[in-house]
N, C-alpha and C positions, 0 to 999 in steps of 0.2 A: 577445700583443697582440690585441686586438678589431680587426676589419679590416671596412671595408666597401669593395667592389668596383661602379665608379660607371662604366659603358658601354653607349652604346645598341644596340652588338652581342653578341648573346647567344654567339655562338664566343668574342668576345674575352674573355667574364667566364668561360666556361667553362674558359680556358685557365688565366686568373689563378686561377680556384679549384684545378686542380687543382696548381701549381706550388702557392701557397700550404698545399695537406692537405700537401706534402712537407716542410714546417716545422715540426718539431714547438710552436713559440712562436707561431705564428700561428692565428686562428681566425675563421674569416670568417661573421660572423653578417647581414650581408643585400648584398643586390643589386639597384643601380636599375637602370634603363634610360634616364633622362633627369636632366640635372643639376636640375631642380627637386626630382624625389623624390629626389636624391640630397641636398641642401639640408637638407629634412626627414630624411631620415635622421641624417646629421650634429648634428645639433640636437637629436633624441630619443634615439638611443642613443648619443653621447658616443662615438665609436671613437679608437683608439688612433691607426690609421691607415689610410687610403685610399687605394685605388688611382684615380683619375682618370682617364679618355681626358680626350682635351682638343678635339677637334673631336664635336661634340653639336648634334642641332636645336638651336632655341631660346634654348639657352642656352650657352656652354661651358665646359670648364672651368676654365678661365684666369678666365671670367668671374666664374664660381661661387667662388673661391678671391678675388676681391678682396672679397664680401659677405659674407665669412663674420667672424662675431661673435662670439655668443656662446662658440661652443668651436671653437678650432682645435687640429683632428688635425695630427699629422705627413702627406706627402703627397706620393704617388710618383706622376709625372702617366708615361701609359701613350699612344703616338701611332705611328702609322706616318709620321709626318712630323717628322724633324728644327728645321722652320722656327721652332716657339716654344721652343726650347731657351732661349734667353739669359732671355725675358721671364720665363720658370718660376722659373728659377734667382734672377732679380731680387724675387718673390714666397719667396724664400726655402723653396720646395720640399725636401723630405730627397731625391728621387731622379726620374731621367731615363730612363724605358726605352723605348727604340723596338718596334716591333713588326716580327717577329716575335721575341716574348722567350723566349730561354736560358733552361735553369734557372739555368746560372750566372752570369748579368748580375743575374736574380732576386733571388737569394742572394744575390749582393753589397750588392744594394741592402735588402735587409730586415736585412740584419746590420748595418747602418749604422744603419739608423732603431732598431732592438733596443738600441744603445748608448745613443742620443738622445731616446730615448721619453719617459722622467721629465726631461729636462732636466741629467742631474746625473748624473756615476759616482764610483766611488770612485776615488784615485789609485792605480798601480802597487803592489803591499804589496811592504814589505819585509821577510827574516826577521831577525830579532832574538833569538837565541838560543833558537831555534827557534817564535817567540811571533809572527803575523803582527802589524803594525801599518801603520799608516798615518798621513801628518803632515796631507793634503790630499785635494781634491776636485775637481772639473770641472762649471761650473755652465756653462748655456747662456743667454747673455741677448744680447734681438738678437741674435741670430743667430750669436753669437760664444761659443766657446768659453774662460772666461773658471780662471784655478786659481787657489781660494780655499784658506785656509790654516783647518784648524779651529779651529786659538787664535787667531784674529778675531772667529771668529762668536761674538757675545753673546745673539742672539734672532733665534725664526723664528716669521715668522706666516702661517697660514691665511689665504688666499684664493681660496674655491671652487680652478680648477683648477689655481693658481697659489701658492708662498709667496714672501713677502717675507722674505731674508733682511738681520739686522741687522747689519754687520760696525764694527770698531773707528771706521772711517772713512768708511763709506760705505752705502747701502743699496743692494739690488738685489734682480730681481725673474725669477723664472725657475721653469717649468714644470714642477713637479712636483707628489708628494700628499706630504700630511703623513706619512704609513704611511712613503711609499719615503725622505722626507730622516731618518727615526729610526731606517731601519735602515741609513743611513751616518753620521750624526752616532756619533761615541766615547758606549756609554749610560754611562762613569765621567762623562762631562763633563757630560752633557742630560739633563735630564727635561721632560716633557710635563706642562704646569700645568691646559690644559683642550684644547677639541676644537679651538679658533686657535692655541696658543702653545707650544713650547718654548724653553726657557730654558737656556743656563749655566749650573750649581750656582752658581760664583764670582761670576756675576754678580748673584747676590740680596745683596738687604741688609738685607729686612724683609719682615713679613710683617701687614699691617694690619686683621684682620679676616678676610673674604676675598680680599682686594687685594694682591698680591706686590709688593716693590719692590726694583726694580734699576735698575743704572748707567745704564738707557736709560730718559732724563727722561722722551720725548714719549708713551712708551705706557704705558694704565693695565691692567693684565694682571690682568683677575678669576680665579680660580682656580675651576675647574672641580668640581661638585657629587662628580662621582665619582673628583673627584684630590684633596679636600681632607684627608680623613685620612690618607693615606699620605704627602703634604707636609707636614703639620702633624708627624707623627712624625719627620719628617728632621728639619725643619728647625732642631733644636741642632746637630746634624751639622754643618750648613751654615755656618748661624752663627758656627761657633766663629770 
C-alpha cells in the first residue's frame, strides 16, 4: 500500500516512517508538514493510505478529511490527545492511534486497513476435495461490511476509483479497481468486455455488432477494441 505520512512534526513522521519500513506491504512515498500540502498530496498521488496528526496550524486534520473529494485514502488519524476519537471515528476513519505509538497498536492497525484497502476480500475458502473454492465475497459500501454472493453478481462497472457492482436485485457501489474485483470474481464465471465492464458469460444474450447484450436492460456495454476478437471467438460457446 502507497502511504502518505501528514504531521507538522518532523519526530512524529520520523517515527511513522520507521514503524511503517517494518511492513513489508507498506511504502511510504511522501511527507507533509501541514494539512494543506498534505491536501495536495492526497490529490496528486492517489495513496492507498495516510497517516494524519489531527491537531495542525491552519488547518487540521479532521478539517482536511471533511474536504477531501476527489480521492479518499483509507486513513489512520495519528494524536497525542484522545479528545477527537468519537468525531474521527464518525468521519469513518480505518484507525485511531495515540501517540506515543507501539509497533504493535501500528500493526494492528495497518493489518486492518490491508484487508480494507480494495473495498472487498474474498470469503473464507473452503476445501472441496482438495480444489479450494469459494461461494462469496465482502464488499464495503458505507462503511458497512456487506457479503455478496457470486451468483448474483451479473455486471461490474468501472468507475475511476470505484466500481459499481450489478447484483440480481440491487446495485452497489464500493471501492475497489477493476484489476483487484477480476482477480476475485470466478474467471469460469467473468470475462472482461472492455476497460468499464465485466460481465457474467450467462448473462449475455447477444452480441450486436460491437454492443454486448445482456439480462441488464439499463446498460449499453460497447465491447472493447482490444477484447473484441477474443469474444467474438467465444461467443458460440456462450450462446449455446
Amino acid at each position: 500500500m502507497k502511504c502518505i505520512i501528514i504531521d507538522d512534526e518532523p519526530l512524529a513522521q520520523e517515527v511513522i516512517e520507521k514503524l511503517a519500513a517494518k511492513v513489508p506491504f507498506l511504502e511510504v512515498i511522501k511527507k507533509a508538514g501541514n494539512a494543506i500540502e498534505g491536501l495536495q498530496d492526497i490529490e496528486n498521488l492517489k495513496p492507498d493510505l495516510v497517516f494524519m496528526d489531527i491537531q495542525m496550524p491552519t488547518m487540521s486534520g479532521i478539517e482536511l478529511i471533511k474536504i477531501l473529494n476527489n480521492h479518499r485514502p483509507q486513513i489512520i488519524l495519528t494524536t497525542a490527545s484522545p479528545d477527537h476519537a468519537l468525531e474521527g471515528f464518525e468521519l469513518d476513519v480505518a484507525g485511531y492511534l495515540l501517540k506515543p505509538i507501539s509497533f504493535e497498536r501500528f500493526l494492528k492497525a495497518v493489518n486492518k486497513v490491508n484487508k480494507l484497502v480494495n473495498g472487498i476480500q474474498p470469503a473464507r475458502k473452503q476445501e472441496v476435495e482438495g480444489e479450494p473454492s469459494a461461494t462469496h465475497f465482502w464488499a464495503k459500501v458505507n462503511g458497512k461490511l456487506l457479503h455478496i454472493k457470486f451468483d448474483d453478481v451479473l455486471l461490474v462497472k468501472g468507475m475511476k476509483d470505484y466500481v459499481q457492482v450489478f447484483l440480481k436485485d440491487r446495485k452497489i457501489i464500493t471501492y475497489l479497481t477493476m484489476k483487484r474485483i477480476l482477480e476475485i470474481l470466478p474467471p469460469q464465471d467473468f470475462t472482461r468486455v472492455s476497460r468499464s465492464f465485466i460481465v457474467r458469460t450467462s448473462s449475455i444474450k447477444g452480441i450486436d455488432g460491437n454492443v454486448l447484450e445482456t439480462t441488464v436492460a439499463d446498460e449499453e456495454i460497447i465491447i472493447g477494441s482490444t477484447y473484441r476478437e477474443s469474444i467474438k471467438n467465444e461467443a458460440n460457446k456462450w450462446l449455446k
